[in-house]
FIFITOR-738227 format. One record per residue: x, y, z of N, C-alpha, C, CB in turn; residue number from 0. Coordinates in steps of 0.05 Angstrom, whole numbers. Glycine has a CB too. Example, Ala and Ser with C-alpha at 12.3 -4.5 7.8 and 13.67 -1.06 7.14 Angstrom:
<sites>
{site {264 -114 156} {246 -90 156} {264 -66 156} {226 -89 181} 0};
{site {257 -45 142} {273 -21 143} {258 1 157} {282 -12 114} 1};
</sites>
This chain:
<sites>
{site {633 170 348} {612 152 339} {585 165 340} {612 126 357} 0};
{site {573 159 319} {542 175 318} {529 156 337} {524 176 285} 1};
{site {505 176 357} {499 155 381} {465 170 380} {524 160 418} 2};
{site {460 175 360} {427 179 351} {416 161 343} {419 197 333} 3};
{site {394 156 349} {369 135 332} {352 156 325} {349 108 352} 4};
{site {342 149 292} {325 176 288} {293 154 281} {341 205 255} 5};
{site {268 171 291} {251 152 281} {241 168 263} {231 138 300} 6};
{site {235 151 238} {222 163 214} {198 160 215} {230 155 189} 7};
{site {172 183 209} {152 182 200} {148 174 173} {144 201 203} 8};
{site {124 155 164} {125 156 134} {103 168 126} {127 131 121} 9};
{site {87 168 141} {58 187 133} {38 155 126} {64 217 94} 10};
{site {10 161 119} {-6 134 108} {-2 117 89} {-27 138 100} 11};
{site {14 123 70} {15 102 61} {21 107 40} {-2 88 63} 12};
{site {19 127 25} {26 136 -5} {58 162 0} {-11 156 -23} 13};
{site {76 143 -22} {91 148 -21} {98 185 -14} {95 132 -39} 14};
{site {88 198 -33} {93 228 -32} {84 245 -3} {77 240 -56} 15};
{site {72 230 8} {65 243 32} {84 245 52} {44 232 43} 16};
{site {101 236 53} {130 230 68} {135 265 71} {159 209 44} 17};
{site {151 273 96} {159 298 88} {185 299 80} {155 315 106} 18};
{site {192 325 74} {217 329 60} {240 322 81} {218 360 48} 19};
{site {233 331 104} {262 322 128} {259 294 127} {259 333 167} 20};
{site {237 278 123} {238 250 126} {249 240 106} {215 238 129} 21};
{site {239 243 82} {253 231 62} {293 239 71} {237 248 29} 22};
{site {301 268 65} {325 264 70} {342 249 88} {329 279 72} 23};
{site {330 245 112} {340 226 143} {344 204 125} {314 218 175} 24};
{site {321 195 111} {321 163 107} {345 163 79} {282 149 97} 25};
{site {344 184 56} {378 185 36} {397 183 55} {388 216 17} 26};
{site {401 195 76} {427 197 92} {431 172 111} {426 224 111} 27};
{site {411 155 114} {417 142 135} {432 104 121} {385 144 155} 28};
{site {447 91 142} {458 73 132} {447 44 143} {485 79 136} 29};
{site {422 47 156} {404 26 162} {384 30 164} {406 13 178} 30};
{site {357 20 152} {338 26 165} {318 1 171} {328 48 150} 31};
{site {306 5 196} {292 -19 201} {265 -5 200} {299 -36 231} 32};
{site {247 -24 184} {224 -26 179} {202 -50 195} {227 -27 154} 33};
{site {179 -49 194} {164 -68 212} {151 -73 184} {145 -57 243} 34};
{site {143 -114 185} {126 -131 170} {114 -151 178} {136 -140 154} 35};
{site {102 -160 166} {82 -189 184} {81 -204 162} {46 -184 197} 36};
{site {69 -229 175} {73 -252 157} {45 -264 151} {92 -275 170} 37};
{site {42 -262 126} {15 -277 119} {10 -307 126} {12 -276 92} 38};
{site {-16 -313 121} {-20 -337 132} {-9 -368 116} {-51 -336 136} 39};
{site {8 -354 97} {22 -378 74} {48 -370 89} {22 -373 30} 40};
{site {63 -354 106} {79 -347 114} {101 -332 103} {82 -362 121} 41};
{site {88 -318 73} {102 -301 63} {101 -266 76} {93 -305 35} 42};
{site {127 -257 72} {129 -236 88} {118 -206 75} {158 -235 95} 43};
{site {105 -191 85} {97 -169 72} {103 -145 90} {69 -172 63} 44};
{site {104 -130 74} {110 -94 89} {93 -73 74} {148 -81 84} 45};
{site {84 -59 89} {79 -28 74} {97 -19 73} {64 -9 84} 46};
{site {110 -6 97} {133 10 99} {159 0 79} {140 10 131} 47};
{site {164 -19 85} {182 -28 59} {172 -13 25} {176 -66 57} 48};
{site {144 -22 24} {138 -15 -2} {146 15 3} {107 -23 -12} 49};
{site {142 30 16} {139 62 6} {168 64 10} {117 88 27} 50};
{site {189 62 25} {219 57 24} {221 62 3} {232 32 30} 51};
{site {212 28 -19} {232 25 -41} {220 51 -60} {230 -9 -58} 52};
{site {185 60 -55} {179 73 -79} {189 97 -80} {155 74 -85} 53};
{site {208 104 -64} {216 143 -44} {246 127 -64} {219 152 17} 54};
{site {251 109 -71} {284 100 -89} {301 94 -66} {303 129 -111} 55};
{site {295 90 -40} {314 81 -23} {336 59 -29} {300 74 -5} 56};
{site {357 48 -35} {374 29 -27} {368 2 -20} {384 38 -11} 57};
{site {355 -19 -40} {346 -34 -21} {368 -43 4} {336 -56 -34} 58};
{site {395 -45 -1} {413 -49 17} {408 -41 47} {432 -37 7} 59};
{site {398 -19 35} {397 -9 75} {373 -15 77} {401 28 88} 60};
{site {353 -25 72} {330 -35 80} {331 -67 100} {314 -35 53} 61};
{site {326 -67 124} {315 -82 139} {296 -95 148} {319 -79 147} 62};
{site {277 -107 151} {256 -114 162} {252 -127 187} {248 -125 148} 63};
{site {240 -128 197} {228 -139 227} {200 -155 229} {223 -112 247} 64};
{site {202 -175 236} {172 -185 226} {153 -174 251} {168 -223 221} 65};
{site {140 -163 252} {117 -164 283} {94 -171 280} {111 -138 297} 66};
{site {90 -187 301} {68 -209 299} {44 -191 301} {69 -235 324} 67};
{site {15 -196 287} {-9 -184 286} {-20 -208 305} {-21 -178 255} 68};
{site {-11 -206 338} {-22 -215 357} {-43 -206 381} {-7 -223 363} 69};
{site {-56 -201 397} {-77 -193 415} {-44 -199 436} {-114 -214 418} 70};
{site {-32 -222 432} {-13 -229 457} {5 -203 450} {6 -264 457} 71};
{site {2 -184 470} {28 -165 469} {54 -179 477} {25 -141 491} 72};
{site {60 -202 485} {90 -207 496} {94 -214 466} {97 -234 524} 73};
{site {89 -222 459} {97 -235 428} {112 -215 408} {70 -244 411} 74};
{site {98 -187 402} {103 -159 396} {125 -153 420} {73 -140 397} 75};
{site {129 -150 442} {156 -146 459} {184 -159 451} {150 -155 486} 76};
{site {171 -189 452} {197 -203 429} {208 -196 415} {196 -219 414} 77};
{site {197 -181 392} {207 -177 367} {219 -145 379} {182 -181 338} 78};
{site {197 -130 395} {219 -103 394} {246 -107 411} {203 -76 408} 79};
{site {245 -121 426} {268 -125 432} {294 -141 409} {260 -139 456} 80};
{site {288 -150 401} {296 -167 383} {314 -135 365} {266 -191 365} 81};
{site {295 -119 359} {299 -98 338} {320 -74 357} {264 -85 324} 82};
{site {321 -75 383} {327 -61 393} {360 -62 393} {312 -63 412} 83};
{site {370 -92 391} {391 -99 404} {402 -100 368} {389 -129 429} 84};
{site {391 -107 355} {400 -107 327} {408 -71 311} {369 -124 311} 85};
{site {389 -48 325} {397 -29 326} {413 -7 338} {386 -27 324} 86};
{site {426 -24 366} {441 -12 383} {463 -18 369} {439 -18 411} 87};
{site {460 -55 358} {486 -63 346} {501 -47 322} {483 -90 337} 88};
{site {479 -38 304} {485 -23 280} {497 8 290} {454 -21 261} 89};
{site {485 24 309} {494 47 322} {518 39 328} {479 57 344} 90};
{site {529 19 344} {558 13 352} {583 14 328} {558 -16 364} 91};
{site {563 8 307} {587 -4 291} {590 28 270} {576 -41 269} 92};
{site {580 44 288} {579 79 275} {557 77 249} {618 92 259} 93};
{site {533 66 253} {516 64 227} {499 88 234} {499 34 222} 94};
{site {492 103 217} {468 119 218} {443 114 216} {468 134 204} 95};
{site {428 97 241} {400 83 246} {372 99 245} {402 71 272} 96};
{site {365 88 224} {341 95 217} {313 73 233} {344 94 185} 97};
{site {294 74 248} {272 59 251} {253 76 237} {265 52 279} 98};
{site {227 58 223} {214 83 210} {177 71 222} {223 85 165} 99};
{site {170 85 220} {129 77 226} {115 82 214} {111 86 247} 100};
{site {100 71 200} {73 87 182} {52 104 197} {54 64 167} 101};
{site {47 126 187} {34 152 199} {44 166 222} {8 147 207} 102};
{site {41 168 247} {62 190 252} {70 166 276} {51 228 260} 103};
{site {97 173 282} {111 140 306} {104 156 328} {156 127 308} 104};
{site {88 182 335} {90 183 365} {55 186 364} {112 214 380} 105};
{site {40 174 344} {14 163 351} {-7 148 342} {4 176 356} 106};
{site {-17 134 370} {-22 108 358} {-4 91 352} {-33 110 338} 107};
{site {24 81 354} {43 63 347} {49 50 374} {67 75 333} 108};
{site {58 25 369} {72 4 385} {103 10 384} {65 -25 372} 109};
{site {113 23 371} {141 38 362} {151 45 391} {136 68 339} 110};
{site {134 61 401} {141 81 422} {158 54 443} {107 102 438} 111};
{site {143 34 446} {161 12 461} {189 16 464} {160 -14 448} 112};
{site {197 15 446} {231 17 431} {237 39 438} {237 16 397} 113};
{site {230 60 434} {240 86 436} {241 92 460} {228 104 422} 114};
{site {223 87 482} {227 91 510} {247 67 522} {199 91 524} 115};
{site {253 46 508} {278 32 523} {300 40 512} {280 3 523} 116};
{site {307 56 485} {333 67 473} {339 90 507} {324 89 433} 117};
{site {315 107 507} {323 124 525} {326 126 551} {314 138 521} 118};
{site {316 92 564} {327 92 589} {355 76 591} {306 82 609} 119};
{site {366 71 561} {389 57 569} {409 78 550} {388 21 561} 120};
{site {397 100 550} {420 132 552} {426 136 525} {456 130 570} 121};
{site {405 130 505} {419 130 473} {398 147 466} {421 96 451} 122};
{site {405 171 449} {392 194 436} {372 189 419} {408 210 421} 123};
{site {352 193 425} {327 186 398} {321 213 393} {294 167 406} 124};
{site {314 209 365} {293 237 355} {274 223 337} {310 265 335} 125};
{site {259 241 335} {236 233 314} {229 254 293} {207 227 331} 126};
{site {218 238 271} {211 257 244} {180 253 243} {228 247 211} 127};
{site {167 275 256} {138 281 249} {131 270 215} {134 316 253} 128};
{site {101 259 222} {92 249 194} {59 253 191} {100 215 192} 129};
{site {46 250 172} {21 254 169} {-4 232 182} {20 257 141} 130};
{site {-8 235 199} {-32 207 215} {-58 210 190} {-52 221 260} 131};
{site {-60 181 193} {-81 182 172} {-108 191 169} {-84 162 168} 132};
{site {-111 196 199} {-142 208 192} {-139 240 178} {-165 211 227} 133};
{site {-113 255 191} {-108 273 166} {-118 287 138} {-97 265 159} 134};
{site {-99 251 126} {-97 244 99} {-125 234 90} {-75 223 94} 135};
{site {-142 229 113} {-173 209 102} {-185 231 102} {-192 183 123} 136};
{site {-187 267 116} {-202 281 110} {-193 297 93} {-212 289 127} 137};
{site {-173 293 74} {-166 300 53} {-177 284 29} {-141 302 55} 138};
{site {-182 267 33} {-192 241 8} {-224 252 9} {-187 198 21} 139};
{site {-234 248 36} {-253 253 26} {-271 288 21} {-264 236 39} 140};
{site {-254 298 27} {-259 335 24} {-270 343 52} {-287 347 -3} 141};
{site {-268 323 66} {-272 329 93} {-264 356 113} {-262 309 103} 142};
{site {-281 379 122} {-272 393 146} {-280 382 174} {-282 419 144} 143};
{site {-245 366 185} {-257 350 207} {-276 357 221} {-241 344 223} 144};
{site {-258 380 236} {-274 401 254} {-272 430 242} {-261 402 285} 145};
{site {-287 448 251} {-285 475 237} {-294 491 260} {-304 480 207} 146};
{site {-283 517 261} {-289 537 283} {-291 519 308} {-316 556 277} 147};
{site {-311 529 320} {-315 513 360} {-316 481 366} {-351 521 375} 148};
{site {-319 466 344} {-319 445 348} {-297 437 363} {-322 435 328} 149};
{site {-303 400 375} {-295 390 386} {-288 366 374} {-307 392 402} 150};
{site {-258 353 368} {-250 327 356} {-235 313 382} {-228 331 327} 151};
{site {-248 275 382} {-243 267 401} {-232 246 378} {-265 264 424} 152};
{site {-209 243 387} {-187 211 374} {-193 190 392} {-147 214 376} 153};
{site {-199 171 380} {-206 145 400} {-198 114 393} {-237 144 404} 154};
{site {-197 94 402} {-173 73 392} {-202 59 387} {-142 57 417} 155};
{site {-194 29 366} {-226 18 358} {-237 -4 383} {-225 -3 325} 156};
{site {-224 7 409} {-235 -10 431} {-266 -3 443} {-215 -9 454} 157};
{site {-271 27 434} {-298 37 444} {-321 25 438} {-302 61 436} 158};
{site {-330 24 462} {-365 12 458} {-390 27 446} {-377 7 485} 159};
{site {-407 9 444} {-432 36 427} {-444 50 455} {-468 17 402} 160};
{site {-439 40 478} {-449 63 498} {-427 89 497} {-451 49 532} 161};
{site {-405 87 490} {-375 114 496} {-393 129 468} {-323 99 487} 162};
{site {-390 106 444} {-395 121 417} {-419 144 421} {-404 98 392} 163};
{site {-438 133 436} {-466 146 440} {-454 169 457} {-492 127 457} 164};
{site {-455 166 481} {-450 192 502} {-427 214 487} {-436 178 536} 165};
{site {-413 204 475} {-395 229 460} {-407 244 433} {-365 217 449} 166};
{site {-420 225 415} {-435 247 402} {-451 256 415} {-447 242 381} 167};
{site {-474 250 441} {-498 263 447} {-481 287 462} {-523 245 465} 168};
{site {-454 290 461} {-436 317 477} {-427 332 457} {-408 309 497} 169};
{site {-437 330 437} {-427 338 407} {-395 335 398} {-432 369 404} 170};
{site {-386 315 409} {-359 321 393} {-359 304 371} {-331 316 410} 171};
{site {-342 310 348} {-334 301 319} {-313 273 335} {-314 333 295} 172};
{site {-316 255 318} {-301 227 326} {-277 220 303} {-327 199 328} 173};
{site {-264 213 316} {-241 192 300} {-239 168 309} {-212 200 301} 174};
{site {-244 147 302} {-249 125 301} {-219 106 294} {-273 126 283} 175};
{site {-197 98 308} {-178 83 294} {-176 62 298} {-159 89 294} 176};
{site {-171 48 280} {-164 9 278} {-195 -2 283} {-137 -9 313} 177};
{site {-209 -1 264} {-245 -9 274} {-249 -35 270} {-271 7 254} 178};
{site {-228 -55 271} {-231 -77 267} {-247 -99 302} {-200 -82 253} 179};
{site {-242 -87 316} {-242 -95 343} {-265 -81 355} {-217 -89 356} 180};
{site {-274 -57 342} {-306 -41 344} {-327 -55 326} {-305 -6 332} 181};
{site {-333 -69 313} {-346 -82 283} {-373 -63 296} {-349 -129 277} 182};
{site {-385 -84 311} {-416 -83 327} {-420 -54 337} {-419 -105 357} 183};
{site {-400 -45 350} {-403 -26 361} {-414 -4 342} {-380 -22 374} 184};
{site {-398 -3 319} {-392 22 306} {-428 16 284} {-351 22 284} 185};
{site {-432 -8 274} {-454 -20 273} {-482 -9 293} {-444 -47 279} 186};
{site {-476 -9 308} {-498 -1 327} {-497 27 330} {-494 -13 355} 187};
{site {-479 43 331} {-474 72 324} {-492 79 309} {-450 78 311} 188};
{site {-482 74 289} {-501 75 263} {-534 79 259} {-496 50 253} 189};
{site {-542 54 271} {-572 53 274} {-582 80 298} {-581 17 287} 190};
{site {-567 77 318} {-569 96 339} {-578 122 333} {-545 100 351} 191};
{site {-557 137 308} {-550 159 310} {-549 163 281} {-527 164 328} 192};
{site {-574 170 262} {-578 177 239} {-574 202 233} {-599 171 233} 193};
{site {-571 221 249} {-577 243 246} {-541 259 235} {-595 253 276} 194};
{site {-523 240 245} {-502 242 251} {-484 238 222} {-499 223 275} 195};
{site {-458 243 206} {-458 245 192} {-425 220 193} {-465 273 186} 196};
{site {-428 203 173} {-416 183 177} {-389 175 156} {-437 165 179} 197};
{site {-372 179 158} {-352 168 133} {-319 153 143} {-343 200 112} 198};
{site {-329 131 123} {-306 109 131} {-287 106 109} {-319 80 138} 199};
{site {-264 101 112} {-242 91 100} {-225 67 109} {-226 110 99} 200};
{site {-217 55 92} {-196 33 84} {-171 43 70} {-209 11 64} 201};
{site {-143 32 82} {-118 32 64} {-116 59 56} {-120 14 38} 202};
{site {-117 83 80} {-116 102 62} {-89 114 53} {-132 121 71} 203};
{site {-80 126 32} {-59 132 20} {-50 106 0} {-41 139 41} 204};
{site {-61 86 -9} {-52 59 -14} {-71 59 -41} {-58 33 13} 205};
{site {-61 38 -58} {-74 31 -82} {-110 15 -74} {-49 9 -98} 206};
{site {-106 10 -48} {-131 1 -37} {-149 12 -23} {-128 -13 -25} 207};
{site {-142 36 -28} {-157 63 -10} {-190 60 -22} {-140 103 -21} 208};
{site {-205 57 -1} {-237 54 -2} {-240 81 13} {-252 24 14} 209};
{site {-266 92 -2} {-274 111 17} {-308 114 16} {-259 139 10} 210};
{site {-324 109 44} {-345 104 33} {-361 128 60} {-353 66 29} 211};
{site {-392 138 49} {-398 168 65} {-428 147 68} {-397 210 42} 212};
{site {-445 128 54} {-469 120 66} {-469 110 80} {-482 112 59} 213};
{site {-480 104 106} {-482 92 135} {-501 66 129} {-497 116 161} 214};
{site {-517 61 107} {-526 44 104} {-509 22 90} {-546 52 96} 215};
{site {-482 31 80} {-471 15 73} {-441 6 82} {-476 21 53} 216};
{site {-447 25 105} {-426 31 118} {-432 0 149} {-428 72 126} 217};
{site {-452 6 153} {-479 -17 171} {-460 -39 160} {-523 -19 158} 218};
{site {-457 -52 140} {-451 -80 125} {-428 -84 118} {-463 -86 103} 219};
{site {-409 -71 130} {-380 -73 126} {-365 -85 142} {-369 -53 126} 220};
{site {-357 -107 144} {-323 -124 162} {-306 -104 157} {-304 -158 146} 221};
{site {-297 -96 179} {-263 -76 183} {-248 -75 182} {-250 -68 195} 222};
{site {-230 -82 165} {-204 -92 164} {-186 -80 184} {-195 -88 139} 223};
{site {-164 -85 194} {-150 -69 211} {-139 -42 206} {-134 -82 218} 224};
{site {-129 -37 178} {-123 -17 166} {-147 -1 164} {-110 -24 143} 225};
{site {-161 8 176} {-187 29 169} {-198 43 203} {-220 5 152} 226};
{site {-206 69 186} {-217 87 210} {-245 104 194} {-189 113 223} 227};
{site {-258 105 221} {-279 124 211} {-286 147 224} {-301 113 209} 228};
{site {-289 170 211} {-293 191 221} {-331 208 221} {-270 206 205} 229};
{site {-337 210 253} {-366 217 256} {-355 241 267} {-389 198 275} 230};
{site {-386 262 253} {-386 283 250} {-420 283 264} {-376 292 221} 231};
{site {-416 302 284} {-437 302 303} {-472 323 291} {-419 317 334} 232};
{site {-487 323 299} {-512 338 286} {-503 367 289} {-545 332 301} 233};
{site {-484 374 306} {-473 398 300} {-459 411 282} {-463 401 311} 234};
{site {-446 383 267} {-437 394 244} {-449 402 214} {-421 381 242} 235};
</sites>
């Protein structure tokens, strides 16, 4: 009996970015569970689904999982559990289980949940490296994150404008992820620290990919959750 769970990377969001071991795992495999949420009419939506079907996957082997876009983490535990026992079941029955994450599943993801209870209850995981989006966002925008001596600090969008301040005044280059939960902060940044060089994205890899470099217009923006921004210090 095959007794692997493999987690698939899908990269940001546009289909071709997938890598080539990923894409193959996901032809070969005979389930794959994907994560979706439910809009506020209660219709179900996925990214990961979408890039699935656009890679020509099977819809057959396509699964979904709804996970709640809650602050309540037990709510999100529900459902991975929920996905856990639904994928041990498919492994039993000798299926070749696919779970997959948008951008890379070993960062920044809620994924990892799952994958550390596959492995304390003795079942083989592997993972397929994928492209994280800030990546793919300093590719959109011709961005050199960091170059030679610099310093890049990854940071989740919980930081305050006092963290935002004291790390550029230490010169490091910023990554900024999920800025929906920073709004003010990253706002106040801004005014703070003109000198500093500022560029934000939305949806990147996606037909909704925004990409914007003026801080004055950057100042007047709501965050959607899907978006990160990347500061680049007076050093750069």
């Amino acid at each position: 009996m095959n007794r692997t769970i493999t987690f698939v990377s899908l990269g940001p969001g546009e289909p071709e970015l997938i890598t080539l071991k990923g894409l193959k795992t996901l032809q070969q495999a005979d389930r794959i569970f994907c994560p979706a949420t439910l809009t506020t009419s209660g219709k179900q939506v996925s990214r990961a689904a979408h890039i699935l079907r656009a890679l020509e996957i099977k819809e057959e082997k396509i699964h979904t999982f709804v996970l709640p876009m809650s602050k309540d983490r037990q709510k999100a535990i529900e459902a991975y559990d929920q996905l856990l026992s639904d994928a041990i079941r498919a492994l039993q029955e000798d299926k070749k289980v696919v779970i997959v994450a948008e951008g890379d599943a070993g960062f920044y993801t809620s994924i990892q949940y799952i994958y550390h209870q596959l492995e304390k209850q003795q079942i083989r995981v592997q993972r397929v490296p994928g492209i994280p989006a800030f990546i793919a966002a300093g590719a959109t925008g011709g961005l050199h994150i960091v170059k030679q001596e610099e310093r890049l600090m990854v940071i989740p969008g919980t930081a305050t404008s006092d963290e935002l301040d004291q790390l550029i005044r230490q010169g490091y280059n910023l990554v900024i992820m999920k800025l929906s939960a920073c709004i003010e902060a990253v706002h106040t940044c801004i005014r703070q620290h003109p000198e500093a060089q500022f560029h934000y994205f939305e949806n990147v890899g996606t037909e909704k990919e925004k990409y914007i470099s003026d801080p004055a217009i950057i100042a007047q923006t709501d965050f959607p959750y899907f978006s990160l921004l990347i500061i680049q210090s007076i050093q750069s």
